[in-house]
C-alpha positions as CSV (number, residue, x, y, z in Angstrom):
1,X,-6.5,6.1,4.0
2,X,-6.3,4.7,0.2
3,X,-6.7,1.8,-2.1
4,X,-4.0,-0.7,-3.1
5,X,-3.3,-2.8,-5.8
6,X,0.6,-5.1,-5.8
7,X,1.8,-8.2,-8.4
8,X,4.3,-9.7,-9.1
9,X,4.6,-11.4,-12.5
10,X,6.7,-14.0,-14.3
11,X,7.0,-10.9,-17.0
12,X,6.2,-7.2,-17.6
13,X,2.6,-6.5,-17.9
14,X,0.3,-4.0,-17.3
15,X,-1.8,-3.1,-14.7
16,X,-5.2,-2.9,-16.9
17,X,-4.0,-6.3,-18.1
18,X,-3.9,-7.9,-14.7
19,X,-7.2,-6.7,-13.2
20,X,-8.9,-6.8,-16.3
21,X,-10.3,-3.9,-17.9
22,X,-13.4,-4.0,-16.0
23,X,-11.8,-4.5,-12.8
24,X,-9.8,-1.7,-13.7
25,X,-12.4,0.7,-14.0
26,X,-13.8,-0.5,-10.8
27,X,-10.5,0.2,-8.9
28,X,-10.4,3.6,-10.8
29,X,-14.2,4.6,-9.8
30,X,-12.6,4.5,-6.3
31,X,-11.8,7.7,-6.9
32,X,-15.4,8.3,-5.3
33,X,-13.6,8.2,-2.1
34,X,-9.8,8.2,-3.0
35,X,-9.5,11.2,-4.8
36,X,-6.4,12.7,-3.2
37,X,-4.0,11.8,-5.5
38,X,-2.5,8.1,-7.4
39,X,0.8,6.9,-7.4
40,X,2.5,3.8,-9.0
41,X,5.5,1.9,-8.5
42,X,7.6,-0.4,-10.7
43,X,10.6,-2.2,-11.3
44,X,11.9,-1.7,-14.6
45,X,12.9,-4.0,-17.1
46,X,16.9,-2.2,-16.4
47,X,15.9,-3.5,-12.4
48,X,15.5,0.0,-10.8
49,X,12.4,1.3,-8.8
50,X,10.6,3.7,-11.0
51,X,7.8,5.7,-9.5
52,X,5.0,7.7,-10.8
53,X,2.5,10.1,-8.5
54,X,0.2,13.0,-8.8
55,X,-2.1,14.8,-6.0
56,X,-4.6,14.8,-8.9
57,X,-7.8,12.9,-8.9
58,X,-6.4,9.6,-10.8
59,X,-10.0,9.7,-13.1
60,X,-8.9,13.0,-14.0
61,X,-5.5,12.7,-15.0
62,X,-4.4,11.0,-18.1
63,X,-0.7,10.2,-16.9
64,X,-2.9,7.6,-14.6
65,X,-4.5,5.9,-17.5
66,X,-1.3,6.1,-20.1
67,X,0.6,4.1,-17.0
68,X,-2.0,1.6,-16.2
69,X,-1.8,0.3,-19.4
70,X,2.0,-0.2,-20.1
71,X,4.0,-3.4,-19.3
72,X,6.1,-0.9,-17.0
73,X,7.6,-3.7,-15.3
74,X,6.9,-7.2,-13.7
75,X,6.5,-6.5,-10.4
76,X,4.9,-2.9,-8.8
77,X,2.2,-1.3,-7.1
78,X,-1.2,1.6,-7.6
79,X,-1.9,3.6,-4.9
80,X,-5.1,5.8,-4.7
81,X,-5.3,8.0,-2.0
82,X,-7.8,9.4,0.5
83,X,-6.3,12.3,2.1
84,X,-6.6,11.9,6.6
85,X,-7.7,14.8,8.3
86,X,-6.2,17.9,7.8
87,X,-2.7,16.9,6.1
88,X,-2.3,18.4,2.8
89,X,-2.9,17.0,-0.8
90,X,0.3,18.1,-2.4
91,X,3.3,16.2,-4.7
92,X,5.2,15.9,-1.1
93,X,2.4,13.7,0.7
94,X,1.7,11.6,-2.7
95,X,2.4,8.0,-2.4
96,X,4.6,6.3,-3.0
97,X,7.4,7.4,-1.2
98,X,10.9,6.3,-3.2
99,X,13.9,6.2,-0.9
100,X,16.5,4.3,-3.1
101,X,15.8,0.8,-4.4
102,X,12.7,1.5,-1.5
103,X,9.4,2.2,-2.8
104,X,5.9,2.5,-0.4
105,X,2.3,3.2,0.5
106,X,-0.2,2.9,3.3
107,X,-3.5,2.6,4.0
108,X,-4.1,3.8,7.4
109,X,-3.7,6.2,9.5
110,X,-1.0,6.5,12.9
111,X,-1.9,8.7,15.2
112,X,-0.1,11.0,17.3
113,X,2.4,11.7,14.2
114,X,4.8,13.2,16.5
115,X,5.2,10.1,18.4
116,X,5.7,8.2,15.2
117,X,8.3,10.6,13.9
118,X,10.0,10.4,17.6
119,X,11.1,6.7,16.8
120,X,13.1,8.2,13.9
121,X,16.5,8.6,13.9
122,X,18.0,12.3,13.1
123,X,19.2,10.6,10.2
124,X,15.9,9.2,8.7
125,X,13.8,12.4,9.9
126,X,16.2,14.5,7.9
127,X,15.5,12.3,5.1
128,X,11.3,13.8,5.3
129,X,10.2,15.8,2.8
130,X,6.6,16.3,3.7
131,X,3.8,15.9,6.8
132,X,2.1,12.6,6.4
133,X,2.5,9.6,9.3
134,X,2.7,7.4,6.1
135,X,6.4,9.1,5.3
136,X,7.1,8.7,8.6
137,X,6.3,5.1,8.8
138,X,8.2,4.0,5.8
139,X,11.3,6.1,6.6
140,X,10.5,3.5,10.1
141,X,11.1,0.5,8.1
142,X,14.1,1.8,6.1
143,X,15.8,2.5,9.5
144,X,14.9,-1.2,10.5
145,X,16.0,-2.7,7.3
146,X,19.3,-0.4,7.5
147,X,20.1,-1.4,11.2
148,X,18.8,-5.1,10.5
149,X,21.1,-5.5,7.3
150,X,17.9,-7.2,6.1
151,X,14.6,-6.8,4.7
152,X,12.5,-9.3,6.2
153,X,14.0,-8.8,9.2
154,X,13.8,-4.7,9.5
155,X,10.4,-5.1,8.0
156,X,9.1,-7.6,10.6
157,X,10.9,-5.0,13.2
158,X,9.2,-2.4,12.3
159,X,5.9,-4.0,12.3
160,X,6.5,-5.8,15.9
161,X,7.4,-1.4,17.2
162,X,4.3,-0.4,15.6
163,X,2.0,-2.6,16.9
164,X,3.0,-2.7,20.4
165,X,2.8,1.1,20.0
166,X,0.1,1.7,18.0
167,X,-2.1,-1.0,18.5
168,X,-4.9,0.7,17.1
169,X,-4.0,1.5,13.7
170,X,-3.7,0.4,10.1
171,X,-0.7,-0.7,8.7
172,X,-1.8,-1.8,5.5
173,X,1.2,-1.2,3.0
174,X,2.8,-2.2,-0.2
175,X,6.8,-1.9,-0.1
176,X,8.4,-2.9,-3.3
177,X,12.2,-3.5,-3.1
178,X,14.7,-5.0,-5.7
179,X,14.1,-8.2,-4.8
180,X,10.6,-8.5,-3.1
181,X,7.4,-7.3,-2.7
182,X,6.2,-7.1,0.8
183,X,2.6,-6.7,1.8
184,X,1.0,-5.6,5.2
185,X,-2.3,-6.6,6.4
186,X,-2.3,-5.3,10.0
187,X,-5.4,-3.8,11.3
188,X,-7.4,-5.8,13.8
189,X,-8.4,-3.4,16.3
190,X,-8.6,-0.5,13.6
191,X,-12.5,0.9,12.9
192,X,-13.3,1.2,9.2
193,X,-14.2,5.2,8.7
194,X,-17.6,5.1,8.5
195,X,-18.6,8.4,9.4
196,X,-16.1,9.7,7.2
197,X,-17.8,7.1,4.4
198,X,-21.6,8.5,4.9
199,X,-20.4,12.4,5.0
200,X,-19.3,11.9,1.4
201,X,-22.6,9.8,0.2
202,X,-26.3,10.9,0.0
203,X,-27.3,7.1,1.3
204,X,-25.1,3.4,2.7
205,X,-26.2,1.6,-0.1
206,X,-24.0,4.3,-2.6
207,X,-21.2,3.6,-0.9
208,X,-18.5,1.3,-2.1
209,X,-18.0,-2.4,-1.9
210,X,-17.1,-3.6,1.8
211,X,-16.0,-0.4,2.9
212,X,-18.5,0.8,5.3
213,X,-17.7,-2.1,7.6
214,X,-14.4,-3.6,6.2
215,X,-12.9,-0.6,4.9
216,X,-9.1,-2.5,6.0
217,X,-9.8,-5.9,4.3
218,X,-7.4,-6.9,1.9
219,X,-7.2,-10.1,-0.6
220,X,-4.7,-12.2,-2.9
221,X,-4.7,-14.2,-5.8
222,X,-2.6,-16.3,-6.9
223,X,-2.3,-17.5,-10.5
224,X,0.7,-19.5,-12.6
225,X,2.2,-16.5,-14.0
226,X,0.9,-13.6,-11.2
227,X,0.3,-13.1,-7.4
228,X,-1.8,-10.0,-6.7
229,X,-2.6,-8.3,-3.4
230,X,-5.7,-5.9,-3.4
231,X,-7.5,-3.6,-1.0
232,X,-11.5,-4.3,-0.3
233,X,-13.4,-2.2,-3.0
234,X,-14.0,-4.6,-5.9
235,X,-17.3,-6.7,-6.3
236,X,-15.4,-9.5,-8.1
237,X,-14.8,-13.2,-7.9
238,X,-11.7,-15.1,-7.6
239,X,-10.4,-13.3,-4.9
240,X,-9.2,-15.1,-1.6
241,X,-9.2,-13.0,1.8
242,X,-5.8,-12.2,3.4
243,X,-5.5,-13.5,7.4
244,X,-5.7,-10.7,10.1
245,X,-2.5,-9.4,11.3
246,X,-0.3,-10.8,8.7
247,X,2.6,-9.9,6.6
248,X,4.3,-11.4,3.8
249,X,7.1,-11.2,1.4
250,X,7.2,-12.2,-2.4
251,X,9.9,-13.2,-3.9
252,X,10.1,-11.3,-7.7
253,X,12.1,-13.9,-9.0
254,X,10.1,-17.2,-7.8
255,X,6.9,-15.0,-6.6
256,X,7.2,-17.4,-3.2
257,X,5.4,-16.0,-0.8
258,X,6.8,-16.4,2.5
259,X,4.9,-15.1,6.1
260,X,6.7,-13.2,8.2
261,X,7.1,-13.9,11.9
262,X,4.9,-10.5,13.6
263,X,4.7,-12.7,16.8
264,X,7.7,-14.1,18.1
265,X,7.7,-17.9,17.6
266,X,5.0,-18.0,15.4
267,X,4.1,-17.9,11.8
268,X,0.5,-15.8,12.6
């Protein structure tokens, strides 16, 4: 379970620059809860998927704050994570996961994992390097977009599959490719964590922004030279909430941003 933060921009820019420097410490004092390591993703100014991650606390590594604040690249993603249950806070389970021009992370959590890794391919499960359902999901999509011979369609596959089959579940996701970013907003039947929330805080009212009882909320803005995609966590104006059980695609030449079709003949 973690904290996301995608744009795309008409040029390279910074992280700090897009939320703001405020913003930006707000995002970072997530670490309250998402502690379990940060990861970034970018596409360079050369076009290839760069990628950054660390199982350290991102307030308490430096590498965090020296990235946030480069034009790395105009489009990318933060990731903050909150480590689920008993799977391991090591360099392996770090988002994002990088598989080529493929970059990813969730926020969620699939349960059984060995259900999820039994829709894998030998293929993709040899391509695993450590224990987290997240890995397992996005080596899911990369099989889609492989078999599809497209990304909108593999990634609409995938998310049709997992929500027939985990209906319960989060998957809320950032995947950056060379040509789009995709974000996930898929969660309606999944309960934010509150008992995992009020084990970590003395009282509700020290807990963070909206995530005691919309924990998997996610909003966008869109301005003439950026469109952002954020998890629930910041007390700030000018955001606009993202529809339930939606996915969408934008385009990092244009930034269009075009639904994809979860439910067969619709646009919802």
């Amino acid at each position: 379970m973690c904290r996301l933060f995608g744009y795309v921009s008409e040029k390279p820019t910074a992280v700090v620059d897009e939320l703001g420097a405020e913003a930006f410490q707000e995002f970072t004092a997530l670490t309250r809860v998402h502690g379990d390591g940060w990861g970034m993703a970018w596409r360079d100014a050369d076009g290839t998927t760069r990628c950054a991650r660390s199982p350290l606390s991102a307030d308490d590594d430096p590498d965090y704050a020296r990235l946030a604040a480069q034009p790395l690249g105009a489009a990318g993603f933060v990731h903050l994570r909150w480590a689920t249950g008993d799977l391991a806070v090591t360099p392996e389970n770090t988002h994002p996961f990088v598989d080529g021009d493929f970059a990813f992370a969730h926020n969620g959590h699939i349960s059984p994992i060995d259900r999820l890794e039994g829709m894998l391919t030998p293929a993709s499960r040899r391509r695993l390097k450590g224990s987290t359902d997240s890995e397992r999901y996005f080596q899911l999509v990369v099989q889609c977009i492989e078999h599809a011979g497209d990304e909108a369609a593999g990634v609409t596959t995938a998310l049709r599959l997992l929500m027939e089959e985990f209906p319960n579940s989060s998957l809320n996701a950032l995947l950056l490719t060379a040509t789009r970013l995709f974000a996930v907003h898929v969660n309606s039947r999944a309960d934010s964590p509150q008992a995992g929330l009020r084990a970590l805080f003395e009282s509700p009212g020290a807990i963070p922004f909206r995530h005691e009882n919309e924990y998997y909320a996610m909003d966008r803005r869109i301005t003439t030279s950026c469109v952002q995609v954020i998890s629930s966590g910041l007390d700030t104006t000018g955001w606009t909430a993202i529809d339930g059980d939606t996915a969408a695609s934008i385009d990092l030449r244009t930034r269009a941003v075009t639904r994809l079709e979860l439910v067969p003949g619709s646009r919802a």
